[in-house]
C-alpha positions in Angstrom: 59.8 -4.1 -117.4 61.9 -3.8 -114.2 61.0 0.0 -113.4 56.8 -1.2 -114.2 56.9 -4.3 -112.0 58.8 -2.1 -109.2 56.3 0.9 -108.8 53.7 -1.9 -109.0 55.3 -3.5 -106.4 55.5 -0.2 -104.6 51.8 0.9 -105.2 50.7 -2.6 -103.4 52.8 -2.0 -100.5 51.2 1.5 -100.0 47.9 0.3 -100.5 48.7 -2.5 -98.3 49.8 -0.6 -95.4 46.9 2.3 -95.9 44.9 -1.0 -95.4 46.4 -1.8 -92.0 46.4 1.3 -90.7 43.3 1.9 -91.2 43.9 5.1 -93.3 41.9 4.0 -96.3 38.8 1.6 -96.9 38.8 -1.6 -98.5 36.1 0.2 -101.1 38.5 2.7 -102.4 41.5 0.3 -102.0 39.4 -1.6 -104.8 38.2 1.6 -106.6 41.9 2.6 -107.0 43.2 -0.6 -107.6 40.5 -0.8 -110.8 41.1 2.9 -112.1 44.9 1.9 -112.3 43.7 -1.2 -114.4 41.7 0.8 -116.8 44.3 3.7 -116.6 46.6 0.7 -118.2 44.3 0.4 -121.0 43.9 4.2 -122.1 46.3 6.2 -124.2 47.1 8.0 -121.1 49.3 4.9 -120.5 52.4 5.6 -122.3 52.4 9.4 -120.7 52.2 8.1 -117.5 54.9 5.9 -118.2 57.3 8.0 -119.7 56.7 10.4 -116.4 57.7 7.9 -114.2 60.7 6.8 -116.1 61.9 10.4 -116.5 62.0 10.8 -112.4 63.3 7.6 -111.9 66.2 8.4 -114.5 66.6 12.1 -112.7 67.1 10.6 -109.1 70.7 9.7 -109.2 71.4 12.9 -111.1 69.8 14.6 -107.7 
């Protein structure tokens, strides 16, 4: 739950700063914003999720 609502939290901040700097358009801020929703919903989901748990695990053994 922790790890999920981190890289969510990191995801936002990305997006949010792409925003400011003008890097990336409110349009595909939304349109990538709504493909990780539905992403969520897919049975894609728990792969994804397992991938990022693995490198998280792996970075202190680095």
């Amino acid at each position: 739950m922790a790890i999920t609502v981190s890289l969510v939290a990191l995801f936002g901040l990305v997006l949010f700063f792409l925003l400011r700097a003008n890097s990336l358009s409110y349009g595909a801020a939304f349109t990538a914003a709504g493909f990780g929703f539905f992403l969520a919903s897919t049975g894609a989901a728990t792969p994804i999720n397992n991938l990022a748990q693995a490198v998280i695990q792996s970075i202190p053994n680095l």
